[in-house]
N, C-alpha and C positions, 0 to 999 in steps of 0.2 A: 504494500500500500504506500501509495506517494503522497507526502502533503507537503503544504507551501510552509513557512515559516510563519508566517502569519495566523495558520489555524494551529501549531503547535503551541506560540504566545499565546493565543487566545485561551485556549483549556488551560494551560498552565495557571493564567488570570482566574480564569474562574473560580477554578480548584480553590485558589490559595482567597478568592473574592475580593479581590485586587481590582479597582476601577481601569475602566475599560482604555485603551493607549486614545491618543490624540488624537489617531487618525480616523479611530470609531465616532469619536463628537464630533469633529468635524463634517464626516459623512452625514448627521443625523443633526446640523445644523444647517447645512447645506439640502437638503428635505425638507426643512422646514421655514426655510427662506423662499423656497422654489412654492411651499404649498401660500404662504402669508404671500407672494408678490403682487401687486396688482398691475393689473390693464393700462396698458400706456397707450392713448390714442395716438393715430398717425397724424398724418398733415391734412391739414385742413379738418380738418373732426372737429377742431374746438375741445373748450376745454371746463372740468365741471370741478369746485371746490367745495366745502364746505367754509361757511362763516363764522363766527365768533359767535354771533346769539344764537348758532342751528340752522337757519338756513341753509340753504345752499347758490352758488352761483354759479351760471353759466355763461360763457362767451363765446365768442366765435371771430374769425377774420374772416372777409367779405373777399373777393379778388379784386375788390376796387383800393383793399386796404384799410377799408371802414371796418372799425371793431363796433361790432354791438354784444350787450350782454342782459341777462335778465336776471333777478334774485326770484327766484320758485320758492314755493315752503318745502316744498321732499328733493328729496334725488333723483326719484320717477319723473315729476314734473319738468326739473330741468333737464333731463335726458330727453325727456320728449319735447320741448322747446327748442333744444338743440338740432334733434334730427328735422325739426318743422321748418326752423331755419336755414338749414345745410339745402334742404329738398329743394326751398324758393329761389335762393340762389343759385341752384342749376336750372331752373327753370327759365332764372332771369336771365344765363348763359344763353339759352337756346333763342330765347325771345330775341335777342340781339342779335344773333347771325343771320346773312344775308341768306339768299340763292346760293349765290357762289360761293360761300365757304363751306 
């Protein structure tokens, strides 16, 4: 039977109930940074915070370069204000194109 060095240290650890080497926690911090991370919008998505009294805010950049933003009372709401306004803005894209483009 073949084992690595590593599963050898490890029963040894056990046995004797020795905490587990550095490179166990690090594994099992790195798991748990990966389960805690959140959602990072792309470009042009806009972007959703929370306030100091609980609110929430959202905002957005325009391709004219206009920032607009809206303070919602949930997360829901400013999610869905956001995508409300991302949608008009491609619409107002399209509105403006000629024939020929």
């Amino acid at each position: 039977m073949i084992c690595n060095n590593r599963t050898l240290i490890n029963e040894y650890r056990e046995k004797r109930g020795l905490l587990p080497d550095v490179s166990q926690q690090e594994e099992t911090m790195t798991q748990q940074s990966r389960k805690n991370k959140t959602r990072h919008r792309g470009h042009n998505e806009g972007s959703i915070r929370p306030t100091p009294n609980g609110t929430w805010r959202a905002w957005v950049t325009l391709k004219s370069g206009k920032r607009i933003s809206k303070t919602p009372l949930t997360k829901s709401e400013a999610h869905d204000w956001l995508q409300l306004k991302i949608m008009e803005a491609e619409e107002a894209l399209d509105a403006e194109r000629t024939l020929g483009e």
